[in-house]
C-alpha positions as CSV (number, residue, x, y, z in Angstrom):
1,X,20.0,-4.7,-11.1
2,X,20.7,-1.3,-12.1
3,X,19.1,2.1,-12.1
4,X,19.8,2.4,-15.9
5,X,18.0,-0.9,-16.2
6,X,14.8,-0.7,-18.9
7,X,11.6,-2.0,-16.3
8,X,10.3,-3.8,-19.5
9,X,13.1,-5.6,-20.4
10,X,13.5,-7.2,-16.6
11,X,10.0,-8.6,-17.3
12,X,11.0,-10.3,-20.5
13,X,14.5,-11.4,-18.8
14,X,12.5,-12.8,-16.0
15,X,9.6,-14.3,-18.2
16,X,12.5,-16.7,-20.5
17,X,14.3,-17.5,-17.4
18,X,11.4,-18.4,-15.3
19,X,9.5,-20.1,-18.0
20,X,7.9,-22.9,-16.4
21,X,8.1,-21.5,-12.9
22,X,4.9,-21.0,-11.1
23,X,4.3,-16.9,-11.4
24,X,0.5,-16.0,-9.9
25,X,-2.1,-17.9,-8.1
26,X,-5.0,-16.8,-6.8
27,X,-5.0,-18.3,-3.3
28,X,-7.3,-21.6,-3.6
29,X,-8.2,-20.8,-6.9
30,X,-5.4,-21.5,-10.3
31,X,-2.1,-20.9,-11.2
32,X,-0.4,-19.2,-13.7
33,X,3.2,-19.9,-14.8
34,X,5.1,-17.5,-16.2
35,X,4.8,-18.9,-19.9
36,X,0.7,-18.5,-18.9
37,X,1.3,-15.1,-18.9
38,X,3.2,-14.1,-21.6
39,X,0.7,-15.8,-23.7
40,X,-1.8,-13.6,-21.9
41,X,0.3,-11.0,-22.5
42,X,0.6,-11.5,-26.1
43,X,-3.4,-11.7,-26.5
44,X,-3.7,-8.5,-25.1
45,X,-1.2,-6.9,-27.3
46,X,-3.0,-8.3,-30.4
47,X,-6.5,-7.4,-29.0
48,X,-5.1,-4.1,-28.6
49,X,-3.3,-4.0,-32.6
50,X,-6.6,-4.9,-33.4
51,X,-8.5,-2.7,-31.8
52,X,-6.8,0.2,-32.5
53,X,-5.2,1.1,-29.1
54,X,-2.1,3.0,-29.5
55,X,1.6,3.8,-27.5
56,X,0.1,6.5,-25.2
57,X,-3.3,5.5,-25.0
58,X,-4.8,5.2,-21.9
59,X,-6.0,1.8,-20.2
60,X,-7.8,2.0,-16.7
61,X,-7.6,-1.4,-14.4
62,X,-10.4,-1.7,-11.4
63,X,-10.6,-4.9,-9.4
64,X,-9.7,-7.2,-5.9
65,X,-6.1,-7.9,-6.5
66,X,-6.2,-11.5,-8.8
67,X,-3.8,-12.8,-11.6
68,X,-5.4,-12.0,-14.3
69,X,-5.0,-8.2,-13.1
70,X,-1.6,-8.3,-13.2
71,X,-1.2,-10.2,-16.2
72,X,-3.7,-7.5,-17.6
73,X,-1.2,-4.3,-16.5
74,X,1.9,-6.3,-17.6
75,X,0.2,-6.8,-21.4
76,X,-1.0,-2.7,-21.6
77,X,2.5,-1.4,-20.3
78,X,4.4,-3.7,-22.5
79,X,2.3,-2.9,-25.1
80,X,3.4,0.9,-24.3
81,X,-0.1,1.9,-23.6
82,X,-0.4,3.9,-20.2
83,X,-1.9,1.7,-17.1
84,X,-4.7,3.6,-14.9
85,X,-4.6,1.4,-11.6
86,X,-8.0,2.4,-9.6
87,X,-8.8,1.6,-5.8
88,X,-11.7,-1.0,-6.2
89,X,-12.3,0.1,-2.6
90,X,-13.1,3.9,-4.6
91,X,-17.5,4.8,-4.7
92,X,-18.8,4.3,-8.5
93,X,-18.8,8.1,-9.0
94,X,-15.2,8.2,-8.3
95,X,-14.4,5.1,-10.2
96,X,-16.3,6.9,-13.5
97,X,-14.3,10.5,-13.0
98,X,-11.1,8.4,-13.0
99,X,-12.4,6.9,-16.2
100,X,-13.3,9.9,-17.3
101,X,-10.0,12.2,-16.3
102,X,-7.7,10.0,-17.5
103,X,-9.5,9.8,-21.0
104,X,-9.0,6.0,-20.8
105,X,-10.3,4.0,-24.0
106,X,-10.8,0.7,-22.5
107,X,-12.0,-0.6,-18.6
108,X,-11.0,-4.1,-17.5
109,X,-13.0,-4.5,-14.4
110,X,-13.4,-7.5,-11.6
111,X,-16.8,-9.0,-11.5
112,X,-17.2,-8.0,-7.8
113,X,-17.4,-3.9,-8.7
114,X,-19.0,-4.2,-12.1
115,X,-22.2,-4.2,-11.3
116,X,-21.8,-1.0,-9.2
117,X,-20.4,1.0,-12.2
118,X,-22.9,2.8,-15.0
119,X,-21.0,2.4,-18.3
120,X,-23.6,5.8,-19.1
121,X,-21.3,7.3,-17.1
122,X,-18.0,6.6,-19.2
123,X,-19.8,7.4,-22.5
124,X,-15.7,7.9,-24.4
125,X,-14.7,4.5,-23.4
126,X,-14.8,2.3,-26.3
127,X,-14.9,-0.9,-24.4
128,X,-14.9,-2.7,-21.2
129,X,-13.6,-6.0,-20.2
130,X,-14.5,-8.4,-17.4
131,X,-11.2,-9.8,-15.5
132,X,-12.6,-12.7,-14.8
133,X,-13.1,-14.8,-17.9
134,X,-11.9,-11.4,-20.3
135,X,-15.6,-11.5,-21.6
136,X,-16.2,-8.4,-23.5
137,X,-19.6,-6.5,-21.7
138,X,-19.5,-3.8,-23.3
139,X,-18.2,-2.5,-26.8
140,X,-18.6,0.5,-29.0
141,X,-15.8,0.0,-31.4
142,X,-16.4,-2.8,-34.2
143,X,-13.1,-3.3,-34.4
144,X,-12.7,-3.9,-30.4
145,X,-15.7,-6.6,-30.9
146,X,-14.1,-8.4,-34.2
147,X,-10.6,-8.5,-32.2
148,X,-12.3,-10.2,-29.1
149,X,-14.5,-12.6,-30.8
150,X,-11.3,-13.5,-33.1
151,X,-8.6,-13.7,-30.5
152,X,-7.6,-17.2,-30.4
153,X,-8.1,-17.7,-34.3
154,X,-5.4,-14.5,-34.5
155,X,-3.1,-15.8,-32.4
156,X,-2.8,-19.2,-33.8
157,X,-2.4,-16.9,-37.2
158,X,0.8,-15.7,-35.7
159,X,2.1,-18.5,-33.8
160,X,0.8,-21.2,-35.6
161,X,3.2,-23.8,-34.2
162,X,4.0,-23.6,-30.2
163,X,4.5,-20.1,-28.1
164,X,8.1,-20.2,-27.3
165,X,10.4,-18.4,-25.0
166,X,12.5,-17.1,-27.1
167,X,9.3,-15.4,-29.2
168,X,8.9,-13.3,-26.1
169,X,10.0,-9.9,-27.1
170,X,9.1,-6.4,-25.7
171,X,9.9,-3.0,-26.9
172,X,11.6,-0.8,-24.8
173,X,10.5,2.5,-22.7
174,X,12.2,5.9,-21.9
175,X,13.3,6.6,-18.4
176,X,11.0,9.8,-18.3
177,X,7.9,8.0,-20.4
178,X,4.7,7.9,-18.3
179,X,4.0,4.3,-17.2
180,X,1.5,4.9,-14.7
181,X,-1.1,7.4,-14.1
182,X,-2.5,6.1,-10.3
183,X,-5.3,8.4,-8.1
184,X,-4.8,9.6,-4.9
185,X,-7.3,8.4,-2.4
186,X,-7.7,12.2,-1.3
187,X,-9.6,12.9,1.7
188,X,-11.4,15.6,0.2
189,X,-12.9,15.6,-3.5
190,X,-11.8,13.8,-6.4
191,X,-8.6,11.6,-6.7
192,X,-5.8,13.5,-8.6
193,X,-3.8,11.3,-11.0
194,X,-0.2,10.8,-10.3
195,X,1.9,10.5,-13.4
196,X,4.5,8.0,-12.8
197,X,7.5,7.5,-15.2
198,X,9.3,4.6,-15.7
199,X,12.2,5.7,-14.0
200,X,10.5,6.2,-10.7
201,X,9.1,2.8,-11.1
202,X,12.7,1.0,-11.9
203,X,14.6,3.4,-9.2
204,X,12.3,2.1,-6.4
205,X,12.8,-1.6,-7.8
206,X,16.2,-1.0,-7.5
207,X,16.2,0.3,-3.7
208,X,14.0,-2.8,-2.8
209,X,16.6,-5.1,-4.5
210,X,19.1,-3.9,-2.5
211,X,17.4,-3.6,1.0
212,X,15.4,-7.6,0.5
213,X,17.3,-9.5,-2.3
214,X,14.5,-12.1,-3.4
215,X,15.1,-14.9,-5.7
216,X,13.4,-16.7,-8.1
217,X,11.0,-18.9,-7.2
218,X,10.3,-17.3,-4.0
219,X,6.4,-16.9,-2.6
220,X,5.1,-13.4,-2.0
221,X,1.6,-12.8,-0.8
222,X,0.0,-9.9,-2.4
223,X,-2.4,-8.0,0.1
224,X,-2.0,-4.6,-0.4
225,X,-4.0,-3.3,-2.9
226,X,-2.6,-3.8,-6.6
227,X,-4.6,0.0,-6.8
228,X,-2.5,1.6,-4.5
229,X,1.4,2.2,-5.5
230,X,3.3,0.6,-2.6
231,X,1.7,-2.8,-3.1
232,X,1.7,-2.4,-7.2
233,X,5.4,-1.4,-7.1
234,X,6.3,-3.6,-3.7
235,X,5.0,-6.9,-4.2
236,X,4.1,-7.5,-7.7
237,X,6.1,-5.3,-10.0
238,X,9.5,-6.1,-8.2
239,X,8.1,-10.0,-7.3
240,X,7.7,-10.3,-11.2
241,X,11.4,-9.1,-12.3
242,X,12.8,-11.4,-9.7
243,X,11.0,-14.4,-10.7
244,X,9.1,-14.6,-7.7
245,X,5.6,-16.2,-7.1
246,X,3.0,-14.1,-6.4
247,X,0.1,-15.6,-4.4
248,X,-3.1,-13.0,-4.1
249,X,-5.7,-14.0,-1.1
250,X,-8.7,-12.4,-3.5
251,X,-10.1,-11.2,-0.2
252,X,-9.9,-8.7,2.9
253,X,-6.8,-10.5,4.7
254,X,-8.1,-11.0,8.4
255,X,-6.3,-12.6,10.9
256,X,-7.6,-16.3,10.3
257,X,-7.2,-16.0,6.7
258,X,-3.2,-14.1,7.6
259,X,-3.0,-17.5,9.3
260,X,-4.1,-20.2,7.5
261,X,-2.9,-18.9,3.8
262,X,0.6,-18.1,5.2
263,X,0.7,-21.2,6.7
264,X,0.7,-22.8,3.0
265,X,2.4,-19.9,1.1
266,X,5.5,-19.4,3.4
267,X,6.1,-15.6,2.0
268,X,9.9,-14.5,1.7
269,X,8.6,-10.7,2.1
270,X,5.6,-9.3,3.4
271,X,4.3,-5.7,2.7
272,X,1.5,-4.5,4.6
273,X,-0.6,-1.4,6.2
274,X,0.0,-1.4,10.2
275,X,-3.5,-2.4,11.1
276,X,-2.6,-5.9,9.7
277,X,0.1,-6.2,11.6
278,X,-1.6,-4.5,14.8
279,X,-4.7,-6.3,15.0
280,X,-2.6,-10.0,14.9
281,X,-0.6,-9.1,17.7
282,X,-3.4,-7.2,19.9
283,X,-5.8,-11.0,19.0
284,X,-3.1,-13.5,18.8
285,X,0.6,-12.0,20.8
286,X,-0.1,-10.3,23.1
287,X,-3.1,-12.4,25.5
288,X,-0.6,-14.6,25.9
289,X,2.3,-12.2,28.1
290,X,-0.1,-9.3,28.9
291,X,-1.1,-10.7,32.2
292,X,1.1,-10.7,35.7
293,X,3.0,-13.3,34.9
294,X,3.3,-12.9,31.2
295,X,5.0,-9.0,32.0
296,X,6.9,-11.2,35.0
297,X,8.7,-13.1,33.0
298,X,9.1,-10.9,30.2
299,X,11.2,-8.5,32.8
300,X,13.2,-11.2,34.8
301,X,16.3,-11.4,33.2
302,X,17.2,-15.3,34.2
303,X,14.3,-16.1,32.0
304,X,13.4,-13.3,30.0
305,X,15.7,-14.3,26.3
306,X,14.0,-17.6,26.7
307,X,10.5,-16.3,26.7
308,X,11.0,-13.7,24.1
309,X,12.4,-16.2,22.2
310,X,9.4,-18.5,22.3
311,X,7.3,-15.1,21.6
312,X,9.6,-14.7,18.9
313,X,8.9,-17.8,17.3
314,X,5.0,-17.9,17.7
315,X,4.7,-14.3,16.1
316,X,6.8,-15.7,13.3
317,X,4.9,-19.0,13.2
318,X,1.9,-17.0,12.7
319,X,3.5,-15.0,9.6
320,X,4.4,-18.0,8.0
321,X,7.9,-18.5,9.5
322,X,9.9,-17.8,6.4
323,X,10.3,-14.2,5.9
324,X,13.0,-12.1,5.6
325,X,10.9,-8.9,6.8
326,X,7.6,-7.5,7.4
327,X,8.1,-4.1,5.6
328,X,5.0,-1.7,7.2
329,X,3.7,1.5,5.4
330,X,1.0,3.4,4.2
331,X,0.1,5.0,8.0
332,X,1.4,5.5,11.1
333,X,2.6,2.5,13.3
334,X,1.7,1.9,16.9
335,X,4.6,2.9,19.0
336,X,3.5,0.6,21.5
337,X,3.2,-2.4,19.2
338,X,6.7,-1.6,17.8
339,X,8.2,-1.4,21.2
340,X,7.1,-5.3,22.0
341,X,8.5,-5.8,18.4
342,X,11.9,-4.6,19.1
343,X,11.5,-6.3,22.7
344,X,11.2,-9.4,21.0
345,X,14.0,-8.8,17.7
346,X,10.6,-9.4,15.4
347,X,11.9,-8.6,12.2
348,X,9.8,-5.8,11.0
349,X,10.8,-2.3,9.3
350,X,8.9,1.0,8.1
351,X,8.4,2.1,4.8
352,X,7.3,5.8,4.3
353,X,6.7,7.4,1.0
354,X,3.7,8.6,-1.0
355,X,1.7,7.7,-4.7
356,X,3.8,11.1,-5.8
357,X,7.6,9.0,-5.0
358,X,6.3,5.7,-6.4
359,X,5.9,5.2,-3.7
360,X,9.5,5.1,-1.6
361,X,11.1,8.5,0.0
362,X,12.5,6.7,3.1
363,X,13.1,3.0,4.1
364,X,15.8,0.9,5.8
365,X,16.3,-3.0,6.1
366,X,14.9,-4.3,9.7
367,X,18.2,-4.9,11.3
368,X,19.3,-1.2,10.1
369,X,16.0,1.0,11.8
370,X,16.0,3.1,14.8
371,X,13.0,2.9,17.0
372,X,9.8,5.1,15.6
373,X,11.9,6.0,12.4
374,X,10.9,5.3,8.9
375,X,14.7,5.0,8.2
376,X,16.6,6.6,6.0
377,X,16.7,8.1,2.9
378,X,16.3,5.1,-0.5
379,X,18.2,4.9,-2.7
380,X,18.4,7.6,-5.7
381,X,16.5,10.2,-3.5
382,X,17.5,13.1,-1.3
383,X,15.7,14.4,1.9
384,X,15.6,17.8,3.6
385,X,13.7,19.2,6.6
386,X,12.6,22.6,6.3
387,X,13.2,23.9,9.8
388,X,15.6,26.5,11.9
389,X,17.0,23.0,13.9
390,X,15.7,19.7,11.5
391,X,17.7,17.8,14.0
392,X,15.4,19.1,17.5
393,X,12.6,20.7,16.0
394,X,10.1,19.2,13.3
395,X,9.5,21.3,9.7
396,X,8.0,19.9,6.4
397,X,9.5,17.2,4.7
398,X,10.8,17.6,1.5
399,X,12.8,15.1,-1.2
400,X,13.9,15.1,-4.8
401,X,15.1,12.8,-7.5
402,X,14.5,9.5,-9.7
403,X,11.3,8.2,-7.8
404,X,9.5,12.0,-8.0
405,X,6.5,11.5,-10.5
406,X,6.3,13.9,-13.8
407,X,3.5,15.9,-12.3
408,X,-0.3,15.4,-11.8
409,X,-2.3,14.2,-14.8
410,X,-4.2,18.0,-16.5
411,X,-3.7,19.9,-13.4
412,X,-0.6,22.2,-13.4
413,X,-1.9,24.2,-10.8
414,X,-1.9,20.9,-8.0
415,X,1.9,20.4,-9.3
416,X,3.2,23.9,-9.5
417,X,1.7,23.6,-5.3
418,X,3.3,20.4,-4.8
419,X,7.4,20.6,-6.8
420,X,8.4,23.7,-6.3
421,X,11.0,25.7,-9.0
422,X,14.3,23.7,-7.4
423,X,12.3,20.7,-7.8
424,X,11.7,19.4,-4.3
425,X,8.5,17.6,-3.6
426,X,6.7,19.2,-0.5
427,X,5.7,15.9,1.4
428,X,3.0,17.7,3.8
429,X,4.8,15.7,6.5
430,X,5.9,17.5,9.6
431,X,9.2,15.3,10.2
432,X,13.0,15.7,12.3
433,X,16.0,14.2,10.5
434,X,19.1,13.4,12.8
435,X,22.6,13.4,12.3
436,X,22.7,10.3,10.9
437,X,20.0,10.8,8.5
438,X,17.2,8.9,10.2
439,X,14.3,10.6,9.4
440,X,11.4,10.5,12.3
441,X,7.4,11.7,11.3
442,X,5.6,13.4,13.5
443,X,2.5,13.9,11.8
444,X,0.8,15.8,8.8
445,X,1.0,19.7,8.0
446,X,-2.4,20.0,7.9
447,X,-3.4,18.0,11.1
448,X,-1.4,19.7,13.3
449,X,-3.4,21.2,16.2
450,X,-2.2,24.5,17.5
451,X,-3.6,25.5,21.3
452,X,-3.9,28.7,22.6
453,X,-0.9,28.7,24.5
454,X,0.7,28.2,20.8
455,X,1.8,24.4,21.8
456,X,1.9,22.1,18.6
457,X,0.3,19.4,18.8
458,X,0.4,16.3,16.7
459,X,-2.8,13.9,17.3
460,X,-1.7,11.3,15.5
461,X,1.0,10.3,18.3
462,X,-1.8,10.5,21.1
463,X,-4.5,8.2,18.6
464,X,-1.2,5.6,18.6
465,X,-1.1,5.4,22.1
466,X,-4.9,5.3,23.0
467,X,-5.6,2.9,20.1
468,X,-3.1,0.6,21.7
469,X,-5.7,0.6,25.1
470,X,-8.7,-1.8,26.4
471,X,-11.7,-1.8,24.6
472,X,-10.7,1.3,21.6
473,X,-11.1,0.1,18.4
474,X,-10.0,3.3,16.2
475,X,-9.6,7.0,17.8
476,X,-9.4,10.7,16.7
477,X,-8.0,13.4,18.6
478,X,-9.7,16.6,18.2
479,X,-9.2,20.3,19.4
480,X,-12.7,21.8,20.6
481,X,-13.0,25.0,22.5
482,X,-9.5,24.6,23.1
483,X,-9.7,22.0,24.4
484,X,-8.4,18.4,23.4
485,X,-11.3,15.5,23.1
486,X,-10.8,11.8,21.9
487,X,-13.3,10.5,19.8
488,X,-13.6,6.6,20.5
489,X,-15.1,4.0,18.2
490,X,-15.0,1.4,20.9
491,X,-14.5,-2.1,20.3
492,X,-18.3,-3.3,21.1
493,X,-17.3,-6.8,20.5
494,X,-14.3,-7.3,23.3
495,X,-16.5,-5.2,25.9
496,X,-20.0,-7.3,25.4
497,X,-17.8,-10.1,25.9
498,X,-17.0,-9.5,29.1
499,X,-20.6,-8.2,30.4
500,X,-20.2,-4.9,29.8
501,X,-23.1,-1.8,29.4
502,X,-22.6,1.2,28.0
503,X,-22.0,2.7,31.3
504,X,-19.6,0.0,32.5
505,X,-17.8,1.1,28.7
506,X,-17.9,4.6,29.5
507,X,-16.2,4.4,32.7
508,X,-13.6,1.9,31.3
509,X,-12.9,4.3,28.6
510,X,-12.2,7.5,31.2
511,X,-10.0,5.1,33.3
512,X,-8.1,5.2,29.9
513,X,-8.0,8.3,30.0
514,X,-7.0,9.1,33.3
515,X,-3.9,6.2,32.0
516,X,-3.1,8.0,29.2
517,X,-2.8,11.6,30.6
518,X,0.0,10.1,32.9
519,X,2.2,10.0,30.1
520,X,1.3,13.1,28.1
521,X,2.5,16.3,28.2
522,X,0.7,18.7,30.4
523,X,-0.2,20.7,27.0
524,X,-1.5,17.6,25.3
525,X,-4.0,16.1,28.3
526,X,-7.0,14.8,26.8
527,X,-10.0,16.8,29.0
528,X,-12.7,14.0,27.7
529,X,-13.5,10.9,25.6
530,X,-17.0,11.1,23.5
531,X,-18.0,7.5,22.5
532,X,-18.6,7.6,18.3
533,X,-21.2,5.4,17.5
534,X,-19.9,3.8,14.1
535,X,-16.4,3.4,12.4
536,X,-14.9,6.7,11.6
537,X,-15.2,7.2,7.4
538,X,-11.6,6.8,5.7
539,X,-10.4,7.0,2.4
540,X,-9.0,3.6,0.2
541,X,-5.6,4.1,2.2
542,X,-7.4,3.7,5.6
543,X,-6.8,6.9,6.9
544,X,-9.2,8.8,8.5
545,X,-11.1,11.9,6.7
546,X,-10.6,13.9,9.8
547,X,-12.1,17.1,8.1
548,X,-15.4,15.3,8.8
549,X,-14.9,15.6,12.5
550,X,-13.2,18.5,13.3
């Protein structure tokens, strides 16, 4: 696989070859071989014909992740229509400026948002379409209505003898033609639409081919959300040129259902947001050596390999015991959590990128990554950090080149902010690079705290550490009068269980606190912890709107 590769035409390489290969099921529900869809595929591009939609025109997406979503995305981009991905996590009024923005003619949509949505609201769209069963709900075109009720009598028009293979043909796309226009979950306002071109999309596929090397016929579980880029670009759109079988768990992936589904599916790679990865070793891992004897053992050298070892195996065991690597991105990751990890040799790695880079700037394989790095710079990109000492002292971020998107969708002024005239995209990550070119985040621009004294302060290192802590569910560290306070959605469940009040809560909260400060900075003590009563409001990425808080 090659950067000079045509996306398109690894999708009909890999649909021929894998013909009557298993390609998507939805976990407990059916499977669709990879001759299943291409004949999807070639519905849609006659529903399409028929309905009018041309190269260019815009098609918006909006469900749980399933296979007849990604069978949907595969038919409008190889159709060359433009694909609008939308979070189904995003509010209705969201969902409808997206629809709206983008000037998409057509909404497929999963059963479990629709009845949320006002089509009122989305009065250019000329039809929508439910993912489920591809029922049409709503039409304004005649055209769109004749092509749906006709479909299968069409098709059998222009295949009237078997759908073969070899009929599977696919035009062929331009390195800088848009592919993809996907939102930003933004933390304030409305989403602003990434416009993704081909070549970013075929550069990162490239990088990940490199770095994990799948074959055909191998299982990945899709759990990020198909809405967001990294688990669009990570699991399904490289998973399909590979031949690989995609297996999508149609619903939030907790612990128990991590458990049993990889049990059965036996993923080659797994791509997934921190949490995930945090909250199975906080419930299942680590009860098991964090007691005397668990940390005992752990440190005695005569015994110590052995026991990680068998930790080794159970963490895997719970994973599915068959992967290659746990690639973790989209947030910050526990340095605690990633210090048992490496304590252990669990084979995990960082991912770091954004929508804007398709989403890869920076990411290494798991036997290549330094502690708390995000590795180095992928494949096809270039990295810089914009301070006196990038080595010692942290600046912005800043990268260019193949994964950087064409700009954001009608709003010159957002892109002109974001590229500036030499073409380097201004990450809004404060970062060090060393001399090696492992790159290190320290936290957002924007979220840096600056004290009195002028210290600069980065919450989202203390939040790491005092998430990691008895009874704290999710924290935010916040400057007030000068002063630095921990907001602390506890975890309720954990501290009832063990007979706790709310005063018995409070005090085992300022004992963390007392912990905590042993290991800060004398400029970064925390000076109190406020109990919040509910979960702290994020965005579809899971991070925190912190702008509510300050």
């Amino acid at each position: 696989m090659e950067i000079q590769d045509s996306f398109i035409q690894l999708v009909e390489e890999s649909i021929r070859a894998n013909w009557d290969r298993d390609a998507l099921t939805d976990y407990k529900g059916a499977t669709l071989q990879y001759k299943d869809v291409a004949r999807k595929i070639e519905k849609m591009h006659i529903l399409f014909e028929h309905a009018g939609i041309r190269k260019g025109d815009k098609i918006a997406l909006c469900g749980r992740n399933s296979a007849n979503w990604t069978a949907t995305f595969l038919g409008i981009v190889t159709y060359g229509a433009v694909a609008v991905p939308i979070l189904h996590e995003f509010k209705a009024d969201n969902v409808h400026h997206i629809v709206n923005h983008s000037e998409a003619r057509m909404l497929f949509v999963g059963d479990q948002v629709w009845e949320e949505y006002n089509e009122a609201a989305m009065p250019n769209l000329e039809g929508i379409i439910e993912l489920k069963n591809f029922d049409l709900v709503v039409s304004r075109s005649e055209k769109l209505t004749y092509a749906r009720e006709h479909l299968n009598e069409e098709f059998g028009k222009k295949y009237p003898c078997r759908f073969r293979a070899e009929q599977v043909s696919y035009r062929r796309e331009e390195p800088e033609e848009l592919a993809v226009i996907n939102y930003t979950s933004g933390t304030t306002g409305y989403s602003k639409g990434v416009m993704l071109p081909y070549r970013s999309i075929i550069s990162n596929i490239v990088h990940i081919d490199q770095k994990v090397g799948l074959k055909a016929g191998d299982s990945i579980v899709s759990m990020l959300p198909l809405g967001h880029i990294f688990g669009l670009v990570f699991d399904f759109l490289y998973g399909i040129t590979k031949g690989a079988h995609l297996w999508f768990l149609t619903r939030m992936p907790s612990p128990k259902i991590i458990a049993e589904s990889f049990a059965v599916i036996r993923p080659r790679v797994i791509a997934c947001v921190p949490l995930i990865v945090e909250k199975i070793f906080k419930k299942n891992i680590l009860p098991k050596v964090d007691n005397k004897l668990g940390k005992l053992l752990l440190n005695l050298p005569i015994i110590s390999d052995k026991i990680k070892e068998q930790i080794r195996q159970q963490a895997m065991e719970v994973f599915g015991g068959n992967f290659i690597e746990i690639v973790i991105g989209g947030a910050p990751f526990n340095p605690e959590v990633e210090a048992f990890l490496r304590k252990i040799n669990f084979p995990y790695t960082i991912a770091y990128g954004m929508t804007e880079c398709a989403p890869l700037i920076c990411h290494s394989r798991w036997d290549e990554i330094l502690y708390t790095s995000c590795g180095k710079t992928v494949a096809n990109m270039e990295t810089k950090v914009i301070s006196e000492d990038p080595e010692r002292i942290p600046g912005e971020l800043v990268c260019r080149g193949m994964n950087v998107m064409l700009g954001y969708y009608k709003n010159e002024s957002a892109t002109a902010q974001t590229i500036d005239k030499d073409g380097w995209l201004h990450t809004g990550d404060m970062a060090i690079k060393d001399a090696n070119g492992n790159i290190f985040i320290k936290g957002r621009c924007k979220n840096m705290l600056l004290t009195a004294s002028g210290q600069n302060i980065y919450p989202e290192e203390i939040e790491a550490r005092l998430n990691n802590m008895p009874y704290v569910n999710e924290s935010l560290v916040i400057l007030k009068e000068n002063k630095l306070v921990a907001l602390v959605y506890p975890d309720n469940e954990d501290a009832f269980s063990q007979g706790m009040n709310k005063k018995q809560l409070e005090e085992a909260l300022e004992l963390n606190r007392i912990e905590l400060n042993k290991v800060l900075p004398a400029y970064s003590q925390i000076t109190q912890v406020k109990l919040y009563p509910e979960e702290f409001e994020k965005t579809a990425k899971k991070s925190i709107k912190r702008f509510l808080y300050q």
